[in-house]
N, C-alpha and C positions, 0 to 999 in steps of 0.2 A: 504494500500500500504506500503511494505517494503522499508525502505531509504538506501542508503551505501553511503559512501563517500570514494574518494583514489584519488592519485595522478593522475595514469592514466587508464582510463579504456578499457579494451581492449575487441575486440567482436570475438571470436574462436582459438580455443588452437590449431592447427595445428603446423607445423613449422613456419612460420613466429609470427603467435601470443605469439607461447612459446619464439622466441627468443626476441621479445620486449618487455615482460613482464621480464624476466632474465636481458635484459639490462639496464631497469627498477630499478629493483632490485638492481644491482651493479650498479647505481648511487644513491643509497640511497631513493627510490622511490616507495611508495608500488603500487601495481598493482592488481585490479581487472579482470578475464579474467570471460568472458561468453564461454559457448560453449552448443551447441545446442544437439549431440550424446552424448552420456554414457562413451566416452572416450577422449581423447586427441589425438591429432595426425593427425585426416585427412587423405589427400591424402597421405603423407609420409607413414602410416601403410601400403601403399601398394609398397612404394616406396624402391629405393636401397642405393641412400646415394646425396650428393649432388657436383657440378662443384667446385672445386679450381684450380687456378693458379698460378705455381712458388712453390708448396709445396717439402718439402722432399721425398715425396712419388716418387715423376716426378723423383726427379735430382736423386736420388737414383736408377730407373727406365733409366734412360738416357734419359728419357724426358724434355727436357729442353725450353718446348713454354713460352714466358715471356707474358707479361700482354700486351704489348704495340705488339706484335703476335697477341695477340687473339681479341685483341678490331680490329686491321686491319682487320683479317677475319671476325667480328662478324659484323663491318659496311658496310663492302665491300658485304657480305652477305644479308644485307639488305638493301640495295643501300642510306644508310644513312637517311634511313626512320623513327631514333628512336632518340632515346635522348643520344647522346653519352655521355653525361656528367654522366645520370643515370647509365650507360654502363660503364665508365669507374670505378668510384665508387665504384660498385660494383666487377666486375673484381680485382680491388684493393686491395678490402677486402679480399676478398675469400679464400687466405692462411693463412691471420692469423684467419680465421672463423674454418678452420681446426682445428686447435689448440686450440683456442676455445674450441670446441666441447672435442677435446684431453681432456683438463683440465676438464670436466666436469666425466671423464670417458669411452668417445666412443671410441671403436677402430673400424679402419681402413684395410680392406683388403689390401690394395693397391689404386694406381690411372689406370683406365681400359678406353680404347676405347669401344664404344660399336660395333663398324664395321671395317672394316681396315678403312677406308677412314678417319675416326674420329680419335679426337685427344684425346690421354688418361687424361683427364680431370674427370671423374668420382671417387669421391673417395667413393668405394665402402661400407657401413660397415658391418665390420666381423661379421657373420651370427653365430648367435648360433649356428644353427644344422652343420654348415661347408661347406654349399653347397650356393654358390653365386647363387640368382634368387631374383626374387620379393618377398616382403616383409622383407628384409634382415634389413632395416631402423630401422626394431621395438625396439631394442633397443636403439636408438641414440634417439625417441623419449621418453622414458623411463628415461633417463637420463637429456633431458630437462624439465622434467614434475620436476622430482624431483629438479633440481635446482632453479625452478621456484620458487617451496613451500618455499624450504628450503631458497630462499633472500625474503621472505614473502609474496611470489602473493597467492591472494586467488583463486581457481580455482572451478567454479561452473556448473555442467554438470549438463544436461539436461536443461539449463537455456536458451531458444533461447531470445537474442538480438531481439526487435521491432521495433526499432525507436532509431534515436539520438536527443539526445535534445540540439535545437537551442538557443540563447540567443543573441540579438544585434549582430547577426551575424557570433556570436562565436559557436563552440561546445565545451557543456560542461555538455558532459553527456549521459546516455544510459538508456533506456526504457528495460525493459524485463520481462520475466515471469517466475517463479519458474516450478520445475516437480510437485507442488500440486496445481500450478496454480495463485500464488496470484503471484502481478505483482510488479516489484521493479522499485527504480526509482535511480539509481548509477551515483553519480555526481563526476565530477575530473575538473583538469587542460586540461588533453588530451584526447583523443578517438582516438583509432588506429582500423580500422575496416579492418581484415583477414580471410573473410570466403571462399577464395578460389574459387569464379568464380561460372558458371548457369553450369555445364556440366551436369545436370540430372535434368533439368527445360527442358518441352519438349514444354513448348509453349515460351519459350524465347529461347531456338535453334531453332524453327520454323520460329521467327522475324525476327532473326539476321542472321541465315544463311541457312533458309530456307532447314532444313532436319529436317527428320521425323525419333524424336527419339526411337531405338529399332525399328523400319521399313527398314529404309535405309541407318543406321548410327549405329552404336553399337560401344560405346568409353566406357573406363572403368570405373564402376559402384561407384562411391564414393560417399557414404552415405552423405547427405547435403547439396550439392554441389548445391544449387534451386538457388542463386542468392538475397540472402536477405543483405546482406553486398551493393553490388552494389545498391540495390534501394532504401536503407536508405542515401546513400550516393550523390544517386542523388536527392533524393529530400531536401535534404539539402544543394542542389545548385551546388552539384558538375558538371562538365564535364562530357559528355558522349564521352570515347573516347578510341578507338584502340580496342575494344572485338574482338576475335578472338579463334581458336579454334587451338590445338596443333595436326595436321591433320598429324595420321598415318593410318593404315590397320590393320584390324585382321579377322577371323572369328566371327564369331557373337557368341555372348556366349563364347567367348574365353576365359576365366578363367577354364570353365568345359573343353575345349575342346584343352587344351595349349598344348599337344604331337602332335595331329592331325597340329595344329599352325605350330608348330616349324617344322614337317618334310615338308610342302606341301608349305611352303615360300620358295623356293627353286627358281633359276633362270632358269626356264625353258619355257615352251610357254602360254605365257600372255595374253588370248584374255576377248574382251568384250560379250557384250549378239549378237554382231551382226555376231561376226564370225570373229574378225579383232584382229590383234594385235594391240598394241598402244604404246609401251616402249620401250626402249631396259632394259630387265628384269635383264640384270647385274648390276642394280643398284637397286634391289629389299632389296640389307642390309642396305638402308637409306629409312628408314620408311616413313619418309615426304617426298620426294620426289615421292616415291610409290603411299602413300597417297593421294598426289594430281593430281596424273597421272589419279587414278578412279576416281575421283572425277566428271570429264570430261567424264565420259562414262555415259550411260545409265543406270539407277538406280543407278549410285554410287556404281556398283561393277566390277568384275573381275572373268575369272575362270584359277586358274594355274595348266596345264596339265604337267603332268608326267605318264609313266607307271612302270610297274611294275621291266623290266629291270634295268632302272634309279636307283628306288628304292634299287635295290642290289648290283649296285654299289657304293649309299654312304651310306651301311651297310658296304661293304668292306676296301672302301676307303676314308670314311669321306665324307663329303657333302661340296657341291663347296663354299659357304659361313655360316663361322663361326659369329655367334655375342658372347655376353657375357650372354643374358636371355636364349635362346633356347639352351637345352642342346645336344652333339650330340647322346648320349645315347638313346635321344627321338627315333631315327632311331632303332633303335633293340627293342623297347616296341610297337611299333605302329600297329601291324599286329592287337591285341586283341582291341585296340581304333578303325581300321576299322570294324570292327566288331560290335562294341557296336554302334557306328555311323548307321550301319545300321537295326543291333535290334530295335534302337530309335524313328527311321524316322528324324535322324538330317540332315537337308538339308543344312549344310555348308560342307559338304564330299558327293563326289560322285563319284564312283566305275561304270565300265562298261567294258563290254568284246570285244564289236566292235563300229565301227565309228558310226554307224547307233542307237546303243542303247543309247549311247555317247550323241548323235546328240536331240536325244528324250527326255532325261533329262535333257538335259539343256538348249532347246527349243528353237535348233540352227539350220537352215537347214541343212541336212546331205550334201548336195553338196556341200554348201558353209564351211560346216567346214570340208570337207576333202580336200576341194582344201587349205585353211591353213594350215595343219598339210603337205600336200604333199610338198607346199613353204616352209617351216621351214625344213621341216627334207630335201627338197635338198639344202637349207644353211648350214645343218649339216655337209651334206656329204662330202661338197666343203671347210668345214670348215673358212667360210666369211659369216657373217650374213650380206647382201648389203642392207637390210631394216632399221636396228636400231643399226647395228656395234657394235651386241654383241661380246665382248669375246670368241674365238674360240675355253678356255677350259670348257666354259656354253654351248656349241653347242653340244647338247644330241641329236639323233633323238628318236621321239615317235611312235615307230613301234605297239603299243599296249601288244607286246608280255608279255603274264601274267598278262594283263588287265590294262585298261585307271586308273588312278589314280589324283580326281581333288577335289583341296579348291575352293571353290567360296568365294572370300575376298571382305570385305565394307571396306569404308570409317571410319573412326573410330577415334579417339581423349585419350590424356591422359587427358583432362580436357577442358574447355576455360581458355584462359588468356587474362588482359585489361580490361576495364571498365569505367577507371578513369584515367586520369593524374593527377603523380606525381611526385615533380621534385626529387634530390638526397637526399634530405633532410627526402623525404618520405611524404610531405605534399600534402593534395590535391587539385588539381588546380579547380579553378571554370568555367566557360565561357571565362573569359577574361583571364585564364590562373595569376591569383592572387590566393595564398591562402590561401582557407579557415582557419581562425585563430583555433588551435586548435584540428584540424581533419585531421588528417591519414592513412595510409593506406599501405598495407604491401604484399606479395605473391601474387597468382594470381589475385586478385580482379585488382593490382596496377601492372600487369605483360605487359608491353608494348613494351618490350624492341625485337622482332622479326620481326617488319615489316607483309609481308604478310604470312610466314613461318618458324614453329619453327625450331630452327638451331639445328636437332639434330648432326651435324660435336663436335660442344662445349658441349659435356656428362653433364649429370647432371642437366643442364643450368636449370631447371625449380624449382626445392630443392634447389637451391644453391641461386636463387635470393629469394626465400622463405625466408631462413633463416637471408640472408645476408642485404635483405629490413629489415626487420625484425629488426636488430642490427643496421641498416642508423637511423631508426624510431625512434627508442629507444632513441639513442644518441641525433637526434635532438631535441628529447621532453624533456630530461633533460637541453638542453641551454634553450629552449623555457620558461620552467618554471623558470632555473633560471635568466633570463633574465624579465619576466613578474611577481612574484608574490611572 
């Protein structure tokens, strides 16, 4: 068995583990990190940058929501179901985490809504190739990896984290195994454990919130994401407490299938497998809310009808809701993506020339789903949705003309968050809500702060506590030590 010794050790380089190893660092403190993939980064590699408040980007912007704003919406939001103190803390931080990052080298697009309704809180980072979408982060991760080294954290991939090691109650220390397989035993002062939550553990999404992953449920695919942080954490006494899943909608296999995504989310007629509306679909640019609206249907999905008409009018005329990932361009490349869709046999697109074919595919009675499209398009026509008080410039009617045009959208997640209570400190709470001397806990693993729904209104909000726990953790561990040892 391999020994190491350091101040603190830390279990997964994502965002939050980079930034408590850094803050680490810059209290004079070396830092071991584990990480279990071939790279650094985590869910950020897929991510666009993270939530600050009060930065220049905003006032510059004329954006001007102050901290003591956003914590009111952020609790009011979740009917004071979270820890405001962890809430405000963080919110606190968030603009000088900005600058922060600045100093290390990241630049910044701007601060962006992701929806109108959302508050420009997201600060985006400047994208190599120039084009704002997913994975835009990779360099801000890039730049924390290197700071990391260069204030002396040693950073070991392929190395998955086992076990914490216990002592009189304390932890003081981390079990792991190399990629040739001999096993180390890495002792410290602290253990901050950031592996970033179960979202691709399909029998711990099964437990906890009862869907069947890649069946009924497709959230985005992040490599590691099983949930070993959490149940080293819990058997080392921690709290079982607030997991939770960041419940948006996609097509299934949405990464291959992001143009088909981007055009067919559109606010048009929203029904389930029964033949029923269930929404008012003007509210379709807030993913969680969406999200949770199928949640409640039958199989956890949805099919959004549009035809072909529609389609050419937001070729023409731009499409009724913009966000900041789907680009509108998607709309003038999508004719050759329906097509490949149905070379494929990909059954998240379905094309049809009449109600009855319509009706056949998607295994709807044909009576019952013409008497819905016949209600809808005469709400169109009257221009008063009296059902769900849509927006009377979303009131499309769906004549078929040039053929039925439908996403069938799941339930879906950028990840889980929660696990563990921790207070602002970053430490983790036990049973009695005491804690554990020693042990930490940072990004999603320690992600509690949403109640029963992620707040996508506050942009970024889930990178932004990543990184921001991240530096609470850090900080704390260096009073911790110099206070004990």
């Amino acid at each position: 068995m391999k020994t190491m010794e350091a101040d603190v050790i830390v279990v997964a380089a994502g965002p939050a583990g980079l930034a408590a190893a850094i803050t680490a660092g810059e209290n004079d403190l070396k830092a071991i990190v584990f990480e279990k993939s071939n790279t650094t980064g985590g869910a950020a590699n897929m991510g666009m940058g993270p939530l600050g408040i009060g930065t220049k980007y905003q006032k510059k912007a004329f954006c001007d929501i102050t901290v003591d704003e956003a914590l009111n919406k952020h609790m009011e939001y979740t009917h004071y179901r979270v820890d405001s103190d962890l809430v405000q803390t963080y919110f606190n931080k968030s603009a000088d985490t900005i600058e922060w990052l600045e100093d290390m080298g990241v630049e910044f697009a701007g601060a962006f809504r992701y929806f109108r309704e959302s508050e420009a809180t997201w600060h985006i980072v400047k994208p190599e190739n120039g084009v704002i979408g997913p994975r835009a982060a990779g360099p801000m991760v890039r730049a924390m990896t290197e700071k990391a080294k260069e204030l002396g954290a040693e950073i070991y991939l392929e190395t998955p984290a086992t076990g914490l090691i216990m002592e009189d109650g304390k932890c003081v220390g981390v079990k792991a195994v190399d990629k040739n397989g001999e096993e180390i035993e890495a002792r410290g002062k602290a253990v901050v454990v950031a592996t970033g939550g179960f979202g691709t553990n399909k029998e711990m999404i099964k437990e906890n919130f009862g869907y069947d992953l890649w069946e009924n449920y497709f959230p985005f695919n992040v490599p590691g994401t099983t949930g070993d942080g959490l149940n080293m954490m819990w058997d080392a006494g921690a709290q079982k407490f607030g997991a939770n899943i960041e419940m948006i909608y996609q097509l299934k296999d949405n990464m291959n299938w992001f143009l088909l995504d981007a055009v067919l989310r559109q606010p048009n007629l929203l029904i389930n497998q029964n033949g029923d509306r269930f929404m008012n679909e003007g509210m379709m640019g807030n993913t969680t809310y969406t999200g949770n609206a199928l949640a409640l249907q039958p199989g956890n999905y949805g099919y959004c009808i549009m035809d072909a008409k529609i389609l050419k009018n937001y070729k023409k005329n731009g499409p009724d809701i913009f966000d900041i990932v789907h680009p509108e361009d998607a709309f003038l490349a999508v004719d050759a993506e329906f097509d490949r869709a149905e070379e494929e046999g990909y059954d998240g697109f379905i094309r049809a020339d009449s109600i009855e074919e319509l009706a056949e595919k998607l295994g709807i009675d044909a009576d019952k789903l013409e008497e819905t499209l016949d209600d809808y398009n005469d709400m169109c026509d009257e221009g008063y949705d009296a059902q769900f008080h849509k927006k009377h410039e979303y009131l499309h009617p769906i004549t078929g003309k040039g053929g039925y045009l439908v996403g069938k959208y799941y339930i879906a997640a950028y990840g889980t968050v929660g696990g563990v209570r921790i207070n602002k400190y970053g430490e983790v709470m036990d049973a009695n809500l005491k804690p554990i001397p020693g042990l930490y806990s940072a990004g999603s693993d320690a992600n509690t702060i949403y109640g029963d729904s992620y707040n996508f209104t506050l942009c970024g909000n889930t990178m932004g506590f990543a990184i921001n726990s991240g530096r609470m953790a850090g900080e704390a561990i260096a009073d911790y030590i110099d206070e004990n040892f």
